[in-house]
C-alpha positions in Angstrom: -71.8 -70.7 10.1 -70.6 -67.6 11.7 -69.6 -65.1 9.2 -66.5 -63.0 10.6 -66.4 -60.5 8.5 -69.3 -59.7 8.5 -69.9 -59.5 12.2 -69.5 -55.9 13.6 -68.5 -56.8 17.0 -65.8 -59.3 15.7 -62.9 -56.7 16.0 -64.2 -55.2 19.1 -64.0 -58.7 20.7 -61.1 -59.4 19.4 -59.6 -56.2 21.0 -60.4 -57.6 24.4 -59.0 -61.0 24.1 -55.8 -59.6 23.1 -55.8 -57.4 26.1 -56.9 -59.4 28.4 -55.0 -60.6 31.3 -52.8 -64.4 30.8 -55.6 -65.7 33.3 -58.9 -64.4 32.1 -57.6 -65.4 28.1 -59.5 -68.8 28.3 -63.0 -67.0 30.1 -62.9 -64.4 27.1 -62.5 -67.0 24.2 -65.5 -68.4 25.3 -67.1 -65.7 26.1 -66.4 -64.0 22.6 -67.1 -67.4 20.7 -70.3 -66.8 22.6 -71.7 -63.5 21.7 -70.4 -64.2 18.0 -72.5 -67.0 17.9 -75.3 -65.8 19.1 -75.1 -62.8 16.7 -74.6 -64.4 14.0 -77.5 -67.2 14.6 -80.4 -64.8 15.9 -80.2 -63.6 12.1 -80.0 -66.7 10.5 -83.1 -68.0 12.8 -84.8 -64.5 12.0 -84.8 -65.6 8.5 -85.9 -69.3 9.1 -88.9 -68.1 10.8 -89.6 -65.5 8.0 -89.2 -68.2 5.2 -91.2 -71.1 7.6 -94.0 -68.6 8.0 -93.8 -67.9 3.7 -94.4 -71.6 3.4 -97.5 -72.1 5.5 -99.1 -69.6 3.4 -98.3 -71.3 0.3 -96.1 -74.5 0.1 -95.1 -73.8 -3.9 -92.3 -72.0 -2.3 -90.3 -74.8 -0.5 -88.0 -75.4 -3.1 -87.3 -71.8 -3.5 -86.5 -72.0 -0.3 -83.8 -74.4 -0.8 -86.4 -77.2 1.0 -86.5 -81.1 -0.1 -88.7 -84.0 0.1 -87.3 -86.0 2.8 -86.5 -90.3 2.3 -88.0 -92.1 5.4 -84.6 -92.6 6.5 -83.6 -89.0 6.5 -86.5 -88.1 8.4 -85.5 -90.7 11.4 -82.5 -89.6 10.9 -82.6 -85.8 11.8 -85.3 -86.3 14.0 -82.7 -88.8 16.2 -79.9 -86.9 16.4 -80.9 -83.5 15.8 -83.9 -83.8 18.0 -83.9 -80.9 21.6 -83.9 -84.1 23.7 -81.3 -86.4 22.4 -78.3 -87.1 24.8 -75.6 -88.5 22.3 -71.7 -88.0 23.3 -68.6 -87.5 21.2 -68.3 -90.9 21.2 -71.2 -91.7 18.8 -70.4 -90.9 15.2 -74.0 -91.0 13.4 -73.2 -91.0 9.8 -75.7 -89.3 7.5 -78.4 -91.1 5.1 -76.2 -91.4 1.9 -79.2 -89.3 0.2 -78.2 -86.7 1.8 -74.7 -87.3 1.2 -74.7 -86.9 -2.2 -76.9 -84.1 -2.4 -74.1 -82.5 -0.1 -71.5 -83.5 -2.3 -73.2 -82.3 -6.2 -73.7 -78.9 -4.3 -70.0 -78.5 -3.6 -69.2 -79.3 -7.3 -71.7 -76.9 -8.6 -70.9 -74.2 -6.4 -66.8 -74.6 -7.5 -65.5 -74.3 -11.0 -62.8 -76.7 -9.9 -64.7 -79.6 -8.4 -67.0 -79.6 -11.3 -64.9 -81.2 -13.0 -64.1 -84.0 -11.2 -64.6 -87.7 -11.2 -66.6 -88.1 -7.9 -67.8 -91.3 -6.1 -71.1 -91.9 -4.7 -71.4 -92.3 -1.0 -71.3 -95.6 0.2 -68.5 -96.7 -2.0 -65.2 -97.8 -0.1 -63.1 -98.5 -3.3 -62.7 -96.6 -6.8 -61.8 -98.6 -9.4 -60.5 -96.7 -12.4 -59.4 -97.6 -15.4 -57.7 -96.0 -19.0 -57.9 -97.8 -22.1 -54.8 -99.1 -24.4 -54.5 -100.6 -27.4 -56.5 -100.6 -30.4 -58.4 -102.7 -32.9 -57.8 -103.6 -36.4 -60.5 -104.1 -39.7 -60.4 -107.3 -41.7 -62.2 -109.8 -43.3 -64.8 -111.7 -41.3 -63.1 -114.7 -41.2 -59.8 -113.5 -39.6 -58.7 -114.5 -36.5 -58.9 -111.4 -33.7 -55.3 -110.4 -33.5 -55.9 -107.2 -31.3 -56.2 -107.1 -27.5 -57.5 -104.4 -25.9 -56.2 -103.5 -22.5 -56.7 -101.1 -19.2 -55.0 -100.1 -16.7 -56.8 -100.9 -13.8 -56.5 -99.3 -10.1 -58.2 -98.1 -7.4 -58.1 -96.7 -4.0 -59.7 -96.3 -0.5 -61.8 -93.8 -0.7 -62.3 -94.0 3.4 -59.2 -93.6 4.1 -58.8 -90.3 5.2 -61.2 -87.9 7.5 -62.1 -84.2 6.8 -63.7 -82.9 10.0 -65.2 -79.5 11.2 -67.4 -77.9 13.4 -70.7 -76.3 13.3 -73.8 -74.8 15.4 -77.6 -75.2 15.1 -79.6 -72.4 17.1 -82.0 -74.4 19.2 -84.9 -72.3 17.2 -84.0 -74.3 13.8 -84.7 -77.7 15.8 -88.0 -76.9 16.7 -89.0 -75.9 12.8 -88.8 -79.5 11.8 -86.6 -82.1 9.9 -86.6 -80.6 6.6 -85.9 -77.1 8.1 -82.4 -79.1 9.6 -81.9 -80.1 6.4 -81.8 -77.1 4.7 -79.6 -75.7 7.6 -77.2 -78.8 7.8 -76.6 -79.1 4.3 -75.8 -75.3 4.1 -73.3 -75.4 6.9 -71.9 -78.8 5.6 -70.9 -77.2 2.3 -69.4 -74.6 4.2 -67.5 -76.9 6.3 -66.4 -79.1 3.2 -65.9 -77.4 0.2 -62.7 -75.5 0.8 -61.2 -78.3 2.9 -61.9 -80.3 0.0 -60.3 -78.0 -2.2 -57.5 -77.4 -0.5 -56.6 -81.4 -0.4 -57.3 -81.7 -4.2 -55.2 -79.1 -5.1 -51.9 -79.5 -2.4 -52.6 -82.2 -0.5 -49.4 -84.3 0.7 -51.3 -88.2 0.2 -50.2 -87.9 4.2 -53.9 -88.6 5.9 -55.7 -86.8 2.9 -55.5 -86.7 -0.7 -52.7 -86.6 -3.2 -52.8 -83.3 -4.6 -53.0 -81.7 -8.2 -49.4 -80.2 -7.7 -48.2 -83.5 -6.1 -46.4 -86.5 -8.1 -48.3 -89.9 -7.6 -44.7 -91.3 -7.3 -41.4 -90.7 -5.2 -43.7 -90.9 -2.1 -41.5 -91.1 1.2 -43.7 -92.1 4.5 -47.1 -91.3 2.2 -46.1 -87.9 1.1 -45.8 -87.2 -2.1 -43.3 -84.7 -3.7 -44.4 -81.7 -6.1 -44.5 -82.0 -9.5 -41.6 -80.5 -11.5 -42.7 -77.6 -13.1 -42.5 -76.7 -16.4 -40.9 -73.3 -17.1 -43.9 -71.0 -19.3 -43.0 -67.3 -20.5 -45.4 -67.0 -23.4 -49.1 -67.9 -24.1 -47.9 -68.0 -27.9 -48.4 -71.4 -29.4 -45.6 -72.0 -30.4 -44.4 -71.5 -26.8 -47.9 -73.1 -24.9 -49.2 -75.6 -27.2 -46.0 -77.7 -27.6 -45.6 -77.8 -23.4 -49.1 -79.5 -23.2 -48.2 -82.6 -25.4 -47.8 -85.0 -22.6 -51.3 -84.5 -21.8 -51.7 -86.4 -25.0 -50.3 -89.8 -23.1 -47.8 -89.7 -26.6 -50.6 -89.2 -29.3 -52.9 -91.8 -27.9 -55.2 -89.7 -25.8 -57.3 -87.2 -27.7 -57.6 -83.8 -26.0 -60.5 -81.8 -25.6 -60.9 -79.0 -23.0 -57.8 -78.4 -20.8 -58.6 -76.9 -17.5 -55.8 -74.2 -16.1 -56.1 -73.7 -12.2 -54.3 -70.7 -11.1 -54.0 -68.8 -8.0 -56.4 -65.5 -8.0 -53.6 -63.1 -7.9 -51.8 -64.4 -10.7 -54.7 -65.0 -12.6 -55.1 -61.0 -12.7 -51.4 -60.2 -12.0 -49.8 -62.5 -15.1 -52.5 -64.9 -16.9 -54.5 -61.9 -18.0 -51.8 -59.6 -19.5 -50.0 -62.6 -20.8 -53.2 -64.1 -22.5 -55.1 -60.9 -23.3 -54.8 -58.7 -26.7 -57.1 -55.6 -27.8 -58.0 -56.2 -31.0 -60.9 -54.5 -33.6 -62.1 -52.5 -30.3 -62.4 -55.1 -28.2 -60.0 -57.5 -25.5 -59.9 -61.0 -26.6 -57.8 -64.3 -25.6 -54.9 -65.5 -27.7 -55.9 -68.8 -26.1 -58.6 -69.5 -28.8 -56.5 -71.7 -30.3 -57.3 -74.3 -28.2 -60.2 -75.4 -25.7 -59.2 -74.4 -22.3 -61.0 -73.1 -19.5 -59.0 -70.8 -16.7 -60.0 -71.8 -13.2 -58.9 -69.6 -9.7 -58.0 -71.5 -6.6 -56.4 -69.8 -4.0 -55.0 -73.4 -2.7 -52.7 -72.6 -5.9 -49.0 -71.7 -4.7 -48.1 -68.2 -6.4 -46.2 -68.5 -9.4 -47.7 -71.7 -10.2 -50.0 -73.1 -12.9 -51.8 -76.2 -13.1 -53.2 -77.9 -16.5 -54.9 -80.8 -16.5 -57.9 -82.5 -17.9 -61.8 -82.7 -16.9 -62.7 -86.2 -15.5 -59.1 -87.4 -14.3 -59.3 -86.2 -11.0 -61.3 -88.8 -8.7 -62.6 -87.4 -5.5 -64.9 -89.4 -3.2 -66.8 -88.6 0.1 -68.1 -92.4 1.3 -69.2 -91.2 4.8 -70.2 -88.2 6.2 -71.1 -88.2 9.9 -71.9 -85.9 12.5 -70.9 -85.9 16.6 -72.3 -83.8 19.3 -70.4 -83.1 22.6 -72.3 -81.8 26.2 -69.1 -80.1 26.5 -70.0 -77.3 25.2 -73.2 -76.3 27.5 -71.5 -72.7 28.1 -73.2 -72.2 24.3 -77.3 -71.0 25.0 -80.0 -71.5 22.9 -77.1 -73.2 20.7 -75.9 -76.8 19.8 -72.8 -77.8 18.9 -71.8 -80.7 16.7 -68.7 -81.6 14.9 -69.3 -82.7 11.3 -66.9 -85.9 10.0 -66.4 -86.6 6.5 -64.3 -90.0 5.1 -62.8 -89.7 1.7 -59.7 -89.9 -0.6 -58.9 -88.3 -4.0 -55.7 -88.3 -6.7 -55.4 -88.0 -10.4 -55.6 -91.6 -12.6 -52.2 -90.9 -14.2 -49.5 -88.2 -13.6 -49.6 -87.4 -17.2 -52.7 -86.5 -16.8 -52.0 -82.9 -15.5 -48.6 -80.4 -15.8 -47.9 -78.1 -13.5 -46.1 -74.3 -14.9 -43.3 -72.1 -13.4 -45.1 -69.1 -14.3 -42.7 -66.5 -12.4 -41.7 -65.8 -15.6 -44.8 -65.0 -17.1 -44.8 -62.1 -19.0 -47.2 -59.5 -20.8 -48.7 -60.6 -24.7 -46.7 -58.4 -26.9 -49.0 -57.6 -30.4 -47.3 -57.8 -33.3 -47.6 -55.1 -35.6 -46.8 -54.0 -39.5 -45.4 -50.5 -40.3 -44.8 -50.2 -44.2 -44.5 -53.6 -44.6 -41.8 -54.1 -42.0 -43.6 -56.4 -38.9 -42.4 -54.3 -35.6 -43.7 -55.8 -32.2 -45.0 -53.1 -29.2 -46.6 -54.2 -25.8 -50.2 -53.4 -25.8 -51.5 -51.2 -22.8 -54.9 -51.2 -21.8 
């Protein structure tokens, strides 16, 4: 992927687009896209030839190099549409082994805090049923008729529905290093390509061509989007302020509660969560959250001022397909090949009581309490 920031030239091309003349404005888009491209790749193929050249000395190093063992059908596959010769169009969608698939997908949840905790489907499944137990059973004699039912709630949704798509680039020198070389290049870039779309739809997504988000109500939908949540107004980490505004995570009493997951934007995780959650204490700054099991998450798909609870599990994401397209359009690109990577998939929370989302504009600094002669006084702590 090509790496902005860290590109020296980026600012410097940049410059010249912006003064270039109305008519050359097109010639120098390319042109920069061009030279970014090739800066950024000739460093990435500088390492693949470092790391290929490592191996053939001593092949215990492929999986420290991030290589796999390749199925059959992945093999075929990368050396079919990956190969220098092939002549596929846009048209063609080749969709990728589902091996590879969900290898893709477990990367992205390890490599986030907040998809690691959700329900995900295997690729290759069109529909996700899900289910959440009611009822109970009852103890009596051996001979008594069962007088107890236990129900679910059963639904399910398309987890094709929806398409997630970017673009990448594969420096002809990676092609000519082999299939599981591509691999460890394709897999990288489709992470890239992925994870913060992905994120970004399970956190704000509308249910309009994507997924319903975490801050988005699964009902009150008006042609398929989905209004936000109304938020719940939070001024105090105290329990007696906190705990009480989590009880409808309990589904009423009947759904036991074990870590609670709080997704926050970055800035207000520093701004107000930490002052408001933090005290300093025997020498040391400790949470006044330990009284119960949560686990503070950033996501800068968060809206400032905005706090999302909700528990591990009860989000369901799913990535059935994930394709790949390449284009002769873009021949202007040397030593380069272009392809636009395609993924189908869906996500939403089982139940709406399942997560809360907090006004936390309001959101003020823990005050410690404090006892002077036996009279309790209160003063702000200041680190």
């Amino acid at each position: 992927m090509i790496n902005l920031e860290k590109n020296e030239k980026y600012l410097e091309l940049v410059k010249e687009i912006n003064e270039a003349p109305g008519e050359q404005k097109s010639e120098k888009i390319v042109e920069a896209m061009h030279q970014l491209i090739e800066a950024n790749s000739s460093e990435i193929v500088s390492q693949y030839k470092s790391d290929f050249n490592e191996l053939q000395a001593n092949k215990e190093n492929a999986t420290k190099m991030g290589l796999r063992t390749l199925t059959v059908g992945e093999k075929e596959f990368y050396n079919k549409v990956f190969s220098p010769q092939q002549s596929i169009t846009v048209t063609d969608i080749n969709i990728f082994p589902e091996t590879t698939s969900n290898f893709v997908f477990e990367e992205i949840k390890t490599s986030h805090d907040l998809l690691k905790y959700f329900k995900t489907v295997p690729a290759g499944v069109n529909k996700f049923i899900t289910s959440e137990y009611t009822g109970k059973v009852l103890w009596g004699e051996l001979t008594d008729a069962i007088t107890s039912e236990i129900s679910a709630t059963i639904k399910g949704f398309n987890v094709d529905a929806y398409k997630l798509s970017g673009f990448m680039y594969v420096p002809e020198a990676i092609l000519d290093l082999g299939p599981e070389w591509i691999d460890r290049y394709v897999r990288t870039v489709l992470i890239e390509v992925l994870e913060d779309g992905i994120e970004e739809g399970s956190v704000i997504g509308t249910g309009e061509k994507g997924p319903i988000g975490l801050v988005k109500s699964l009902s009150g939908a008006v042609d398929g989007v989905h209004p936000n949540k109304t938020p719940v107004a939070l001024t105090s980490f105290k329990p007696e302020d906190f705990a009480p505004k989590l009880i409808p995570l309990t589904n009423g009493g009947k759904r036991k509660l074990g870590r609670i997951l709080l997704v926050v934007n970055p800035a207000d995780r520093l701004g107000k969560v930490i002052p408001a959650s933090t005290v300093f204490t025997n020498g040391n700054y400790q949470s006044i959250l330990s009284y119960i099991n949560v686990e503070i998450i950033e996501s800068a798909h968060v809206p400032t001022d905005r706090m999302v609870a909700f528990l591990p599990e009860s989000y369901q994401m799913g990535l059935t397909k994930v394709g790949v397209q390449f284009s002769n359009d873009f021949k202007f690109l040397d030593h380069v090949r272009t392809y636009r990577t395609i993924a189908y998939g869906n996500g939403r929370i089982i139940n709406d009581n399942m997560s809360i989302v907090f006004d936390i504009s309001g959101l003020t600094p823990f005050v410690q309490p404090v006892s002077v002669e036996g009279i309790v006084q209160t003063q702000e702590v200041v680190g």
